[in-house]
C-alpha positions in Angstrom: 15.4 -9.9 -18.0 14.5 -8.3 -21.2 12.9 -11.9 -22.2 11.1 -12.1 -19.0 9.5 -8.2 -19.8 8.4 -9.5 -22.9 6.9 -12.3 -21.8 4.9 -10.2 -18.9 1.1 -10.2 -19.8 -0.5 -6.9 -19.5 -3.9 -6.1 -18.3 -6.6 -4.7 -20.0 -7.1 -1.0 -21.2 -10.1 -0.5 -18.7 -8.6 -2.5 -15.7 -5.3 -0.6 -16.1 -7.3 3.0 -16.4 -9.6 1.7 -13.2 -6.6 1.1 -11.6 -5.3 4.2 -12.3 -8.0 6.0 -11.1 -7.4 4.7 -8.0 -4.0 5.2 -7.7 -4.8 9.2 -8.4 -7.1 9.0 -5.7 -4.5 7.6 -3.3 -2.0 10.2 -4.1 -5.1 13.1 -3.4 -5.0 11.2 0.0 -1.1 12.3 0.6 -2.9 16.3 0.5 -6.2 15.7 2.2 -7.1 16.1 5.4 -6.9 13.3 7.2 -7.8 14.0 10.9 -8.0 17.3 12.4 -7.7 19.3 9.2 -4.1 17.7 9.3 -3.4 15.4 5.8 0.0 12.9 5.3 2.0 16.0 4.0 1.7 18.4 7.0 2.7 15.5 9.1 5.9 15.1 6.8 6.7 18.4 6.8 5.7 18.6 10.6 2.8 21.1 10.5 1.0 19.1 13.3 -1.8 21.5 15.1 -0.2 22.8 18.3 3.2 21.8 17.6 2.4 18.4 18.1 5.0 17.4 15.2 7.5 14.3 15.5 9.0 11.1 14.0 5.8 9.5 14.9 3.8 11.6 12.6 6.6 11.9 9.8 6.7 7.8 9.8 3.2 7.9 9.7 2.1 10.0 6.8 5.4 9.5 4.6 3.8 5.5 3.5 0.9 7.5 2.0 3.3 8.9 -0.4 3.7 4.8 -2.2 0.5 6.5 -4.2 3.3 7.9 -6.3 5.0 5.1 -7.5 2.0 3.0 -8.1 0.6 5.7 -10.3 3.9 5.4 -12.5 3.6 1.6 -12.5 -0.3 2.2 -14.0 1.1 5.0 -16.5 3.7 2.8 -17.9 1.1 -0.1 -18.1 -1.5 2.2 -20.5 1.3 4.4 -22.0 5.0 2.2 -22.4 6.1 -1.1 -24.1 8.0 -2.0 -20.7 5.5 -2.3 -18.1 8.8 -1.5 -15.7 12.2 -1.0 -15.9 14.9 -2.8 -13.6 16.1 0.3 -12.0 12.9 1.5 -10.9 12.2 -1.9 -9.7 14.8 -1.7 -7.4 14.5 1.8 -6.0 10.1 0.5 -5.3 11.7 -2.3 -3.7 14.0 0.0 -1.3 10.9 2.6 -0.7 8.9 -0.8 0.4 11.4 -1.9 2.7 11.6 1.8 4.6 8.1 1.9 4.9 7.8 -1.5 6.4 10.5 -0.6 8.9 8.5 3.4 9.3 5.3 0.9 10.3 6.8 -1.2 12.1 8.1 1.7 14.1 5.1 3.3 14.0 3.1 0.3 15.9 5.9 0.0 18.2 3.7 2.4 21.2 0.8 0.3 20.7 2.7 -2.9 20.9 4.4 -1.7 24.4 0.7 -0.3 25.5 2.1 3.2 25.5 -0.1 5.3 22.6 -3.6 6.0 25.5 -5.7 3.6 23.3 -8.4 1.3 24.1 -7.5 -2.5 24.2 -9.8 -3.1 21.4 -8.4 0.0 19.4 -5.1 -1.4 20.1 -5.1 -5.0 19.2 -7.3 -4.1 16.1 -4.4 -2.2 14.6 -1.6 -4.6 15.9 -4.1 -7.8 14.2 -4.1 -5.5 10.9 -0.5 -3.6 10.4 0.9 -6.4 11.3 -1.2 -8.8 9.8 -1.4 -7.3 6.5 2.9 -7.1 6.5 3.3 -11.0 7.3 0.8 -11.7 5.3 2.1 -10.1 2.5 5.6 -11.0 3.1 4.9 -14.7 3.4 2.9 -15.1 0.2 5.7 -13.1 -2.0 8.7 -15.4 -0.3 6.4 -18.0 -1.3 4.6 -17.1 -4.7 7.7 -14.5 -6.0 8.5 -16.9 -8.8 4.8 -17.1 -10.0 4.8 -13.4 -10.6 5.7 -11.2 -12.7 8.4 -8.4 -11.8 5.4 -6.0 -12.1 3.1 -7.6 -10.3 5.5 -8.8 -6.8 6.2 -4.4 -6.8 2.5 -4.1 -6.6 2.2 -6.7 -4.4 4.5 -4.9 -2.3 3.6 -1.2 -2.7 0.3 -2.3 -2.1 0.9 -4.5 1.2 2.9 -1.4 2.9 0.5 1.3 1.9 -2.4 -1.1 3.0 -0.5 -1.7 6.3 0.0 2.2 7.6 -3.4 3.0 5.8 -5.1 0.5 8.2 -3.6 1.5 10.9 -4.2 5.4 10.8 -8.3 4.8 9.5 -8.6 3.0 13.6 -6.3 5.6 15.2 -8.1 8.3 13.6 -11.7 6.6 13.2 -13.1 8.6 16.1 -11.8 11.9 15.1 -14.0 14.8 14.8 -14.8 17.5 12.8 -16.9 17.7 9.3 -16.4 15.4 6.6 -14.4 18.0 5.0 -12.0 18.4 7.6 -11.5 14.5 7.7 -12.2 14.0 3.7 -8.9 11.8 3.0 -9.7 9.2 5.9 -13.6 8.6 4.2 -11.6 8.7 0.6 -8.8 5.8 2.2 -12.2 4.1 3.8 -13.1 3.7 -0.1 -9.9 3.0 -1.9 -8.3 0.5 0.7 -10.9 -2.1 -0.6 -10.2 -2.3 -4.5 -6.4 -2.4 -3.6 -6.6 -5.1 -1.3 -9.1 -7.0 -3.9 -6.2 -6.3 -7.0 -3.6 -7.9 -4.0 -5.6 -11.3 -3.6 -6.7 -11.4 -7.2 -2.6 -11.5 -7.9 -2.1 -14.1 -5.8 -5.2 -16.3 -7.2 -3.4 -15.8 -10.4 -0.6 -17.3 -9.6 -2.0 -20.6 -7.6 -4.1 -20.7 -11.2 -0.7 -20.6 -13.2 1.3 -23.1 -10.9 -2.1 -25.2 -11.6 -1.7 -24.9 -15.0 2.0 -25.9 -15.4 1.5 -29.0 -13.3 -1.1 -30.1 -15.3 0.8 -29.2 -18.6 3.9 -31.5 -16.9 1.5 -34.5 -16.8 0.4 -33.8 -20.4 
């Protein structure tokens, strides 16, 4: 293991501090207001306007809270020697797996037609929760030893916060009120895209390394 962090390439200075940036934008997002003056931690801690409070809305604004341990991930890879340790790879790995069970839960309603959405509403965040989860999923089962430790938690942090973040910007995409009182769904709007880009451009990277070692086998 201590071989294989050695061996892990890091990225550069300014792509790890972009990244970074990003990551302290998605943890502002776990405080914002998200939809009715309401942001991720008020649903946690249940303060829901009229009482309104329940598993639903804890499972729904706890995966906003994966901000957190991608911002460690991009600390460690501009400030540490080990890009990640073991133990902390484990305990991602755990958070990932609850939070893909919390979203799974959480689409549940609109699966069984039972959350008062439109059919269009509703199959647009079935397609994308669960699309973005399989998807995901399959391409780590499939390109896990291609990657780097690092890079698969990422992958994964990235794949479950993309997931729920999906799926509350359509629920909430009509909600009113001033962009103030709705300023971390237009922040999400903004950082969804350069996560999913970093996502794909991980897995490009390792089709272009299994390339590579198949031509180097025929060398």
């Amino acid at each position: 293991m201590e071989v294989t962090q050695l061996a892990e390439r890091r990225s550069s200075s300014l792509y790890s501090a972009i990244f970074l940036l990003v990551a302290l934008l998605a943890g502002a997002v776990a405080f914002l207001p998200f939809a009715f003056d309401t942001s991720p931690w008020d649903a946690v801690t249940l303060r829901v306007p009229g009482d309104q409070g329940n598993w639903w809305h804890v499972l729904v604004g706890a995966p906003f809270f994966l901000a957190f341990p991608m911002i460690w991930l991009r600390l460690r890879s501009l400030f540490s020697k080990q890009l990640s340790t073991s133990a902390g790879r484990r305990i991602i790995w755990i958070v990932v797996g609850l939070s893909t069970c919390g979203t799974i839960s959480v689409m549940v309603p609109f699966l069984l037609r039972r959350a008062g959405t439109s059919e269009l509403q509703r199959l647009s965040i079935l397609c994308l929760g669960f699309g973005i989860l399989i998807a995901c999923a399959a391409l780590l089962s499939l390109r896990r030893h291609n990657m780097f430790p690092t890079s698969a938690c990422l992958v994964g942090l990235s794949g479950a916060y993309l997931a729920n973040a999906a799926l509350c910007l359509v629920v909430y995409s009509g909600a009113t009120g001033t962009a103030g009182s709705k300023s971390g769904w237009l922040l999400t709007m903004v950082i969804v895209w350069p996560i999913a880009v970093e996502v794909a451009s991980i897995f490009i990277q390792t089709f272009k390394t299994q390339s590579s070692q198949h031509i180097s086998r025929f060398l």
